[in-house]
C-alpha positions in Angstrom: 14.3 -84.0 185.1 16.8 -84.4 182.4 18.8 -87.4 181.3 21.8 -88.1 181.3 22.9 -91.1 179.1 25.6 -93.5 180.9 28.8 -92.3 178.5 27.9 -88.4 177.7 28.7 -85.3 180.3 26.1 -83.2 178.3 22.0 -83.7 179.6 20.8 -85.7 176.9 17.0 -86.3 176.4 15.6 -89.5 177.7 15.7 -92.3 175.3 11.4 -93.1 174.3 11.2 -97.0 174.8 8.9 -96.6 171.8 11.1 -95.3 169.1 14.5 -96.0 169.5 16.3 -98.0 168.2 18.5 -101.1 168.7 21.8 -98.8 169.1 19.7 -96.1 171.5 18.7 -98.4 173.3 22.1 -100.3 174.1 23.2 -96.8 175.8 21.2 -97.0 178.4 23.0 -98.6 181.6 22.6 -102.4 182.0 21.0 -102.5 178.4 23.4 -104.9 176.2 22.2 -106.1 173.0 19.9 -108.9 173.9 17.7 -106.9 176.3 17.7 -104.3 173.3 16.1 -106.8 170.8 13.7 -107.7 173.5 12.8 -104.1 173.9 11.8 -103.7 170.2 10.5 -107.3 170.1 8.0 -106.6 172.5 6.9 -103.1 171.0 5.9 -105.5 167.4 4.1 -108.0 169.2 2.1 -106.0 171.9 2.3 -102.2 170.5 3.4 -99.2 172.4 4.5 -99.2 175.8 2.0 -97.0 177.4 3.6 -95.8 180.8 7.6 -97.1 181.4 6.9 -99.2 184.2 5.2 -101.5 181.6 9.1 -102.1 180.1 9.6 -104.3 183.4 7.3 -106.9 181.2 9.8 -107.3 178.8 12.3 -110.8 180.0 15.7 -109.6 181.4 14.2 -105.7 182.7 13.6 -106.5 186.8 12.2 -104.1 189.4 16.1 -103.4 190.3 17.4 -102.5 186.3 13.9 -100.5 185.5 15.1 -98.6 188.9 18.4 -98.2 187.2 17.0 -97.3 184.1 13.8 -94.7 185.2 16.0 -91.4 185.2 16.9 -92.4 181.3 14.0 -93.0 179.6 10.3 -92.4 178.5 7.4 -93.2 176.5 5.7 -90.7 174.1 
């Protein structure tokens, strides 16, 4: 299924919770800066996410904004 980011009106590939970066991820509905940092915080300390439901680990992602979030991103 492709993704669609929050502000574009072209399908845009899903953002990899692995690689991107602060500014990627801050696209993604519901993501501010804070939650970003997290994000990347968590992929130094712990490594790759290895499936995207593992992102609800991360402080500040609940079962409600991974829900949000599903359609937008993956891991490679």
């Amino acid at each position: 299924m492709p993704c669609r980011l929050q502000s574009e009106t072209a399908s845009e590939p899903c953002v990899s919770i692995n690689t991107a970066s602060a500014g990627n991820l801050e696209r993604l509905p519901g993501v501010g800066s804070q939650i970003a940092q997290r994000i990347i915080e968590h992929r130094k300390r712990y490594g790759r996410f290895r499936r995207v439901e593992h992102l609800m680990m991360v402080r500040g992602i609940s079962e409600r904004r991974f829900n949000e979030l599903r359609s937008f991103i993956k891991v490679d």
